[in-house]
C-alpha positions as CSV (number, residue, x, y, z in Angstrom):
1,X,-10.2,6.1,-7.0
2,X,-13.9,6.6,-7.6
3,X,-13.3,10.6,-6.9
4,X,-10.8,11.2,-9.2
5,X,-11.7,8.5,-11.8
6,X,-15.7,9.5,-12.4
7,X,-16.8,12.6,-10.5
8,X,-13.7,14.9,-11.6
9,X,-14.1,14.4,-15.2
10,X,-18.0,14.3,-14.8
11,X,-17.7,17.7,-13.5
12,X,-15.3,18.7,-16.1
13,X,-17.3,17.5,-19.2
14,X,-20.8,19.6,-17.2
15,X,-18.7,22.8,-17.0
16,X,-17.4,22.2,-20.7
17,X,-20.7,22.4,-21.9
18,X,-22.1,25.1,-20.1
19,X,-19.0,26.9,-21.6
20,X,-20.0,25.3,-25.1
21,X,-23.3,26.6,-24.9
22,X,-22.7,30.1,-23.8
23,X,-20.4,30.7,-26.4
24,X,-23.1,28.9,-28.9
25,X,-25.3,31.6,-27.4
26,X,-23.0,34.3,-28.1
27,X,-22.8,33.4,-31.3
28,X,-26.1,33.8,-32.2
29,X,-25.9,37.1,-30.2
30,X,-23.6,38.0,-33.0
31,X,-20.4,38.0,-30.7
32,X,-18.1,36.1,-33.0
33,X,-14.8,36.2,-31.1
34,X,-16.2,35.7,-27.9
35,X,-18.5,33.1,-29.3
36,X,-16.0,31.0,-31.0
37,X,-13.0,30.9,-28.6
38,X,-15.9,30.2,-26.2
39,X,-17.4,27.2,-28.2
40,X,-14.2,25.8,-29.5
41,X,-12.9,26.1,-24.7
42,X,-16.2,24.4,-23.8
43,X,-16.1,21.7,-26.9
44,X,-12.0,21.2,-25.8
45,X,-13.3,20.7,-21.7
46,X,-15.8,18.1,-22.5
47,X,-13.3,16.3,-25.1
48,X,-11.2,16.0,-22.3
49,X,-13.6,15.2,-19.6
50,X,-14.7,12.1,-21.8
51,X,-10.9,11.0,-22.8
52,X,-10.3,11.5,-18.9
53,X,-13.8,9.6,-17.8
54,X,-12.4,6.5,-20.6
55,X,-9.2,6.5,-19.0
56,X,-10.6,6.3,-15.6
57,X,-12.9,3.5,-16.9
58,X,-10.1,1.4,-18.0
59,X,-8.2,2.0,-15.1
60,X,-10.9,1.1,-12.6
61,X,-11.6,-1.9,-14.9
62,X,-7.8,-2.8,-14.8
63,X,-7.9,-2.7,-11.0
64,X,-11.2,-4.4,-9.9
65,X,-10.7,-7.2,-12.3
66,X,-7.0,-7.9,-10.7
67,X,-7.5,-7.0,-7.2
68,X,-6.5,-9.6,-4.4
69,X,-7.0,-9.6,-0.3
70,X,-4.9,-12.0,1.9
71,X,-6.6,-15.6,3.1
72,X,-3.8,-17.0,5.2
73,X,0.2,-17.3,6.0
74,X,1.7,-20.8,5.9
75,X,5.0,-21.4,8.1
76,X,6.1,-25.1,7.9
77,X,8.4,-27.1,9.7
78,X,9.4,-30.6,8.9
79,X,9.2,-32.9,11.8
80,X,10.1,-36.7,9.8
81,X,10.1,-37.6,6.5
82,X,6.9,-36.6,4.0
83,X,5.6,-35.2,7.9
84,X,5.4,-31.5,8.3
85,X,3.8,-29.0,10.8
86,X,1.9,-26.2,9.2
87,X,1.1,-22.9,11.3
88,X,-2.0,-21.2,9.8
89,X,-2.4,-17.8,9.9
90,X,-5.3,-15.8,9.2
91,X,-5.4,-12.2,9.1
92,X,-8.5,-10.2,10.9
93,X,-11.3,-9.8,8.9
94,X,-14.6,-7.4,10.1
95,X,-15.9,-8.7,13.0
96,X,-13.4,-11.6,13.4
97,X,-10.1,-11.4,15.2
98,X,-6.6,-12.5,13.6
99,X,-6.6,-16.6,14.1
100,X,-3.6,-18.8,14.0
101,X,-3.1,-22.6,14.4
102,X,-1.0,-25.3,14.3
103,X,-1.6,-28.4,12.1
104,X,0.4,-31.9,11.5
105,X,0.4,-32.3,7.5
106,X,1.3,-35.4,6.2
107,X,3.0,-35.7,2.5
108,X,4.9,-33.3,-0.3
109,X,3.0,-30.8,-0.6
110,X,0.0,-28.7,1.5
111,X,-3.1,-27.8,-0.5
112,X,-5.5,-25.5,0.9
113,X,-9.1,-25.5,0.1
114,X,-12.5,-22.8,-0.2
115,X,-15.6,-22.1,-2.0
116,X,-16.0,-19.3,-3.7
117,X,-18.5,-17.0,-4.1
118,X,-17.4,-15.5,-8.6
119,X,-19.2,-12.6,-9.2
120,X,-19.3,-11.8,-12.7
121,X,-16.7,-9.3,-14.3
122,X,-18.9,-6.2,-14.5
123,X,-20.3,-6.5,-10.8
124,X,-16.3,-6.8,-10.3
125,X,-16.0,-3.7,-11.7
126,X,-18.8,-1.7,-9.9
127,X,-17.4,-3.0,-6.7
128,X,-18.3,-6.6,-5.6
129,X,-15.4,-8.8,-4.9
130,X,-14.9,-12.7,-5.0
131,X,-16.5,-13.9,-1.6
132,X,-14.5,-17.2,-0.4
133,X,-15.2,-19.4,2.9
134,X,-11.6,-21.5,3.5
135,X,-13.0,-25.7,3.7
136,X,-10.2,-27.8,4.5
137,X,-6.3,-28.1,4.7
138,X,-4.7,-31.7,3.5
139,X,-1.2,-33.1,2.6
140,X,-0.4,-34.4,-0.9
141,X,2.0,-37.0,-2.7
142,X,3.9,-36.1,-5.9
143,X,3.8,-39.8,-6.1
144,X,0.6,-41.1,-7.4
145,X,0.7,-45.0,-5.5
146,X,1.9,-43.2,-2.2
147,X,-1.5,-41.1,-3.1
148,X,-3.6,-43.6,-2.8
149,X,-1.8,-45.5,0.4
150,X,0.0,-43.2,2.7
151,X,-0.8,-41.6,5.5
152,X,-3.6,-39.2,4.8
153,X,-4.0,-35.7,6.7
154,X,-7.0,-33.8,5.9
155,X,-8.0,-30.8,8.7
156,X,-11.3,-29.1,8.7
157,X,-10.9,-24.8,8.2
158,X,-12.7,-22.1,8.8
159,X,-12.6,-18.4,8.0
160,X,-13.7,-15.9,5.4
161,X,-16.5,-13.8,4.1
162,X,-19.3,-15.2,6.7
163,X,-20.2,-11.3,8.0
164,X,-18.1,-9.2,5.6
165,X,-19.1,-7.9,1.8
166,X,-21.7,-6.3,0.3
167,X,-24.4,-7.3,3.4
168,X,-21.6,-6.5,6.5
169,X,-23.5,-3.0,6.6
170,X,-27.0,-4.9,7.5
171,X,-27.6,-5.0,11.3
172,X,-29.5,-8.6,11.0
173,X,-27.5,-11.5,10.2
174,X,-27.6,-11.9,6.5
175,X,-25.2,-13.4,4.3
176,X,-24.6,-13.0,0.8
177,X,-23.9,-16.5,0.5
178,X,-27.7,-17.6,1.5
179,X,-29.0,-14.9,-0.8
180,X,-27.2,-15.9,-3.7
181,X,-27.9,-19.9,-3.3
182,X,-31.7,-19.0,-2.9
183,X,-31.9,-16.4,-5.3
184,X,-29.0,-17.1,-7.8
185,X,-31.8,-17.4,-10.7
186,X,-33.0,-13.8,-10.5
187,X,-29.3,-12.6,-9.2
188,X,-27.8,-11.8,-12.9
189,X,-24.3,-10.7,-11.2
190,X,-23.5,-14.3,-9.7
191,X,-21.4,-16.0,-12.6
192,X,-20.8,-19.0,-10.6
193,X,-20.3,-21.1,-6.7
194,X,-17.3,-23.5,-7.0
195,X,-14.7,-25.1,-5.0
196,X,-10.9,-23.6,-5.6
197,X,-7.6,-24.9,-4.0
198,X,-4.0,-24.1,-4.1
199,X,-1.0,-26.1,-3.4
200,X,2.7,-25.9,-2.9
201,X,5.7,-28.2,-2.0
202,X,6.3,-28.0,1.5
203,X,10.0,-27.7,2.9
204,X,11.8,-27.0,6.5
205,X,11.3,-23.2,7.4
206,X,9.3,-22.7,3.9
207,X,6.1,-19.8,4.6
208,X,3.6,-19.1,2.1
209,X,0.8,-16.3,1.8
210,X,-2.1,-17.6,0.0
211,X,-4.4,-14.9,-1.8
212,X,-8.3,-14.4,-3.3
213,X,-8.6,-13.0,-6.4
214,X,-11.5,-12.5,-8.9
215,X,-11.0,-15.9,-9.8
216,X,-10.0,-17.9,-6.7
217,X,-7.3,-18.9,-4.7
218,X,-3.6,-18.7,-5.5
219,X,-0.4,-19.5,-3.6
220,X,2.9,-17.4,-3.6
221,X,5.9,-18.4,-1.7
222,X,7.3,-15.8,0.8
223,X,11.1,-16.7,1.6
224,X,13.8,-18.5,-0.1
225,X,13.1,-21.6,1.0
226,X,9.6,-21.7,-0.1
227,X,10.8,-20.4,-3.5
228,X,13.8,-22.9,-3.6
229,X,11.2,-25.5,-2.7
230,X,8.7,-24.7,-5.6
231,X,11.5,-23.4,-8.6
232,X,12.2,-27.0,-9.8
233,X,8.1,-27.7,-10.0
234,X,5.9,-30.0,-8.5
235,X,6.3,-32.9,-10.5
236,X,9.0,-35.5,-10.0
237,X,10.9,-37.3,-13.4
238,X,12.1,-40.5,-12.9
């Protein structure tokens, strides 16, 4: 993308002008043919290699800003009533091996939990992506009194960008999220360090693949009965 998107038309506009400016000079040599057909070829390659250099820009811009990575893979199986077994899978990432386990969920729905690390959208743009560490995976009611009294179910995660981003290349053991806690004050691409979750009804055989984006986490069901599961909404109407 970067090749084809900034140092094609780049080159493209440079060879435009040296064309531009030896058919300027061979204008003033008082070759008029040769001068204008070679002012009007070198004015029409740099027109192009600036329309083709905006292009790219939106293009890139397009991408960064909408670009997504994988977090984890949900399968569920129901094992009782509002009680649910939920197999976490997370995919390799740098240094870390692929990781899967098995947790009891009780309630409607799973939520998933991380902080995230929001860079702001032109650091997107030059390269940086969000930077997420997964916190916690919990069961929740669609029934606000069985909220606050059922059985609760909250499990402790872990996973994410602790060695990978920007910093992965440095051979000591420093993380981008220390720097930008410490130095977030005189780091103008941070826009900000919050907490984002995502949650979906959870049914027998139902898997889910749950994504980062620029903005944080979302949740997109994978099978029928995940989609079947979440099409009505989350919300019961008595």
């Amino acid at each position: 993308m970067f090749w084809w998107w900034w140092i094609a038309p780049t080159a493209l506009a440079i060879i435009g002008v040296l064309i531009l400016f030896a058919g300027l000079a061979s204008l003033f040599r008082g070759k008029f043919f040769g001068g204008l057909f070679g002012t009007a070829g070198g004015a029409a390659l740099v027109a192009a290699g600036l329309g083709a250099a905006l292009l790219g820009q939106n293009v890139q811009t397009y991408s960064r800003l909408t670009y997504e990575r994988p977090v984890a893979s949900l399968s569920i199986r129901q094992l009782a009533p509002q009680y649910f077994e939920v197999v976490v899978a997370q995919p390799a990432q740098g240094e870390l091996p692929a990781r899967t386990a098995v947790y009891p969920v009780n309630g409607d729905e799973w939520r998933m939990e991380a902080q995230v690390l929001k860079w702001k959208p032109w650091a997107n743009v030059v390269g940086l992506d969000s930077q997420y560490r997964l916190d916690r995976l919990s069961g929740r009611y669609q029934n606000i009194e069985q909220e606050r009294t059922g059985a609760r179910s909250v499990h402790a995660l872990s996973g994410g960008d602790v060695k990978t981003g920007p910093l992965a290349w440095a051979p000591w053991n420093l993380s981008v999220w220390d720097v930008a806690r410490r130095y977030r004050r005189y780091i103008d691409a941070v826009d900000t360090l919050y907490g984002s979750a995502a949650y979906m009804p959870m049914a027998n055989g139902a898997t889910y693949e749950v994504w980062i984006t620029q903005s944080g986490l979302i949740a997109r069901p994978t099978n029928e009965a995940a989609r079947a599961a979440s099409a009505g909404g989350f919300v019961r109407v008595d």
